[in-house]
C-alpha positions as CSV (number, residue, x, y, z in Angstrom):
1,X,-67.2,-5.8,-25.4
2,X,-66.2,-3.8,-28.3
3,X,-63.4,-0.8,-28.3
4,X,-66.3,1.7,-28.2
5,X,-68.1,0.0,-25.2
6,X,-64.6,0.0,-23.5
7,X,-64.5,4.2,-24.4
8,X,-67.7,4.5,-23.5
9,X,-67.0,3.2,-20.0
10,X,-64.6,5.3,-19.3
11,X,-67.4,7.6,-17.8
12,X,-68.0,5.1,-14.9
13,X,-66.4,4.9,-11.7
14,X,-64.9,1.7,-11.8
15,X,-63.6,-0.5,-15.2
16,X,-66.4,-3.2,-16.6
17,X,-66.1,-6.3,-14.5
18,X,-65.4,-8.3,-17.7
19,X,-62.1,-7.0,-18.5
20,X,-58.9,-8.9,-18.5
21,X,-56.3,-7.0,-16.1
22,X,-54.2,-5.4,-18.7
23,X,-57.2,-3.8,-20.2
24,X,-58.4,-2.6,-16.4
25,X,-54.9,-1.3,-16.2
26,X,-55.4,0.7,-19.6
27,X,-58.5,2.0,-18.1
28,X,-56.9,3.3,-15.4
29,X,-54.4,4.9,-17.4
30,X,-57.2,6.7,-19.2
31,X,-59.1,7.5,-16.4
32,X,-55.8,9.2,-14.4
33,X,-54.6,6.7,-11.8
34,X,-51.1,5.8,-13.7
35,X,-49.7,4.2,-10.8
36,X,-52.5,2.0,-10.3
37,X,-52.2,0.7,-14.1
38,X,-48.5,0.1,-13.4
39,X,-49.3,-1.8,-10.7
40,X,-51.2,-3.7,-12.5
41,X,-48.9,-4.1,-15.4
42,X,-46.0,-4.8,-13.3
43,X,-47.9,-8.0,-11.6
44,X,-48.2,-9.4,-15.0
45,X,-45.5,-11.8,-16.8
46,X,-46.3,-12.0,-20.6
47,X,-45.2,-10.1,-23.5
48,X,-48.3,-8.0,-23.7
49,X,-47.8,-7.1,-20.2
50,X,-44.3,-5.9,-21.0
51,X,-45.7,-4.0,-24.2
52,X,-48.6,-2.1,-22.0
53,X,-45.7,-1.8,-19.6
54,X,-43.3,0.5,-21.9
55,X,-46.4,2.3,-23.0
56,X,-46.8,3.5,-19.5
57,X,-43.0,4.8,-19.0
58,X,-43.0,6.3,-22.2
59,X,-46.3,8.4,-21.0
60,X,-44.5,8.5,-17.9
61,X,-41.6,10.0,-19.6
62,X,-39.3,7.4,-19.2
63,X,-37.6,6.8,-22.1
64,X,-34.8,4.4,-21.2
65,X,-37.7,2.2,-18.9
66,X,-39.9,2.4,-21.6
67,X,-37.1,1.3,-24.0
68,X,-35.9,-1.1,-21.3
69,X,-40.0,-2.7,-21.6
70,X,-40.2,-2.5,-25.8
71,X,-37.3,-4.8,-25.8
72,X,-38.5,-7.1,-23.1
73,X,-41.8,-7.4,-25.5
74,X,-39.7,-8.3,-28.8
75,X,-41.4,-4.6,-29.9
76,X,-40.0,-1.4,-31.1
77,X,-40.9,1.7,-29.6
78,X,-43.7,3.0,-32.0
79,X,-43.9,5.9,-33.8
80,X,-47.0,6.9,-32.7
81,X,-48.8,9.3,-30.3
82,X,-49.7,7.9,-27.3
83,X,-53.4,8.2,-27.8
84,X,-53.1,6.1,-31.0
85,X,-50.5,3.6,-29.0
86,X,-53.0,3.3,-26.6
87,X,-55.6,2.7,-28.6
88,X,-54.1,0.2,-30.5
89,X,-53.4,-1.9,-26.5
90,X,-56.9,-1.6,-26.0
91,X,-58.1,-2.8,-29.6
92,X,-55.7,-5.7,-29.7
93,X,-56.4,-7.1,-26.4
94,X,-60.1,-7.0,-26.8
95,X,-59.7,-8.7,-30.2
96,X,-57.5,-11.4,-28.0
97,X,-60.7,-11.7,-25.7
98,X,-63.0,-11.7,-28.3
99,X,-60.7,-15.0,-29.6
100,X,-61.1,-17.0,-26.2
């Protein structure tokens, strides 16, 4: 799955079967259920998991959580929008799956 097949699927009614959890959560933040991508994210113990994490409180509005989360992943908070931040989640953990 490429980044536009992942856009593209935002459409459906459910995330593509063949998607690692923190990209389902990601698609769930897209598609409007935030709380369900945090509870995804929050079941999760990597560092990627912590940087989708402080994506989510900073879209949340959170800024001390989200700062909090940044730190946890070794990351500073970016100076992006959150479409481009989110975008760049998404790219960089399909390029992880396209690795493995």
């Amino acid at each position: 799955m490429d980044y536009q097949d992942f856009r593209r699927s935002l459409k459906g009614a459910r995330p593509p079967r063949v998607v690692a959890p923190l990209l389902r959560a990601l698609w769930h933040d897209a598609t409007g259920d935030w709380d369900r991508a945090h509870r995804i994210t929050a079941s999760e113990r990597t560092t990627m998991a912590a940087r989708v994490h402080a994506y989510l409180h900073r879209k949340e509005g959170d800024s001390d959580n989200a700062n909090y989360w940044y730190t946890r992943a070794g990351a500073e908070r970016p100076h992006l929008s959150l479409r481009k931040e989110w975008e760049a989640l998404v790219r960089s953990l399909l390029e992880k799956l396209e690795r493995s």
